[in-house]
C-alpha positions, 0 to 999 in steps of 0.5 A, spaced: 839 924 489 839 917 487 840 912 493 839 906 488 845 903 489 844 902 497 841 896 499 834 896 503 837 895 509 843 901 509 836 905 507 832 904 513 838 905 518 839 911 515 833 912 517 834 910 524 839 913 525 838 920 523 831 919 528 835 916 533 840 921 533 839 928 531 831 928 532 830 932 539 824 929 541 820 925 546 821 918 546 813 916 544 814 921 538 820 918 535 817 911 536 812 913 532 817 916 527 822 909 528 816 905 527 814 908 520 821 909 518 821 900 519 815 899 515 817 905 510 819 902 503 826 903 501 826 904 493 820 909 494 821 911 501 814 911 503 811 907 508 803 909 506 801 905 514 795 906 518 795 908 524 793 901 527 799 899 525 803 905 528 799 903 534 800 895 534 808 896 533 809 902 537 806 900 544 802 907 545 794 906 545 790 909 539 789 915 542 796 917 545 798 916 537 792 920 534 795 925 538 802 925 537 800 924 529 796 930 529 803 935 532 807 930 527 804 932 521 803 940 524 811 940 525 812 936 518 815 930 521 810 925 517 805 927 511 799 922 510 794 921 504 786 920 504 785 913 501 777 912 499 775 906 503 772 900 498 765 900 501 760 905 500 758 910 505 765 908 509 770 915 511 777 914 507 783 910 509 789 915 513 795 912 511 802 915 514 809 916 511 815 920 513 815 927 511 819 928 505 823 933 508 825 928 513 827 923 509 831 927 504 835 930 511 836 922 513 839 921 508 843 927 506 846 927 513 847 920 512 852 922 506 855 927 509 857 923 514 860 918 510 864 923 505 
């Protein structure tokens, strides 16, 4: 699917609404799924954001958000990727993004809507 011709801001509505309203969850999950879909870049559609910054937008504490994550991830909701941290000897970078199922369905539903 191409999306090129909508501009960055139809995309994260999409995004938005598609979390918002379709997206059965708890209100502190979906905030974490709002907060990455914010911070998610329209032209690759990844967010690639740490979880303090999840966690700054997202008003829950670190420890609620690492948990929420965890079941995030578990039921593909997000997706994250191991980055090696430039000093040596630290542990790698987790970066998080929505799932790509979850992108893909936002948008798709979002062209269905519109058809």
């Amino acid at each position: 699917m191409n999306f090129d011709h909508l501009s960055p801001s139809q995309i994260r509505l999409m995004l938005w609404d598609y979390i918002s309203r379709q997206l059965h969850l708890p209100a502190s999950t979906k905030s974490i799924l709002l907060v990455i879909a914010n911070l998610t870049d329209p032209r690759s559609l990844r967010a690639r954001i740490p979880i303090s910054l999840i966690v700054v937008h997202g008003g829950l504490s670190q420890s609620d958000t690492n948990r929420l994550l965890v079941n995030l991830e578990a039921n593909q909701w997000v997706s994250k990727m191991l980055v090696p941290d430039e000093a040596i000897g630290r542990p790698p970078i987790t970066l998080y993004n929505l799932s790509e199922q979850l992108v893909r369905a936002a948008l798709q539903a979002s062209k269905r809507s519109s058809d």
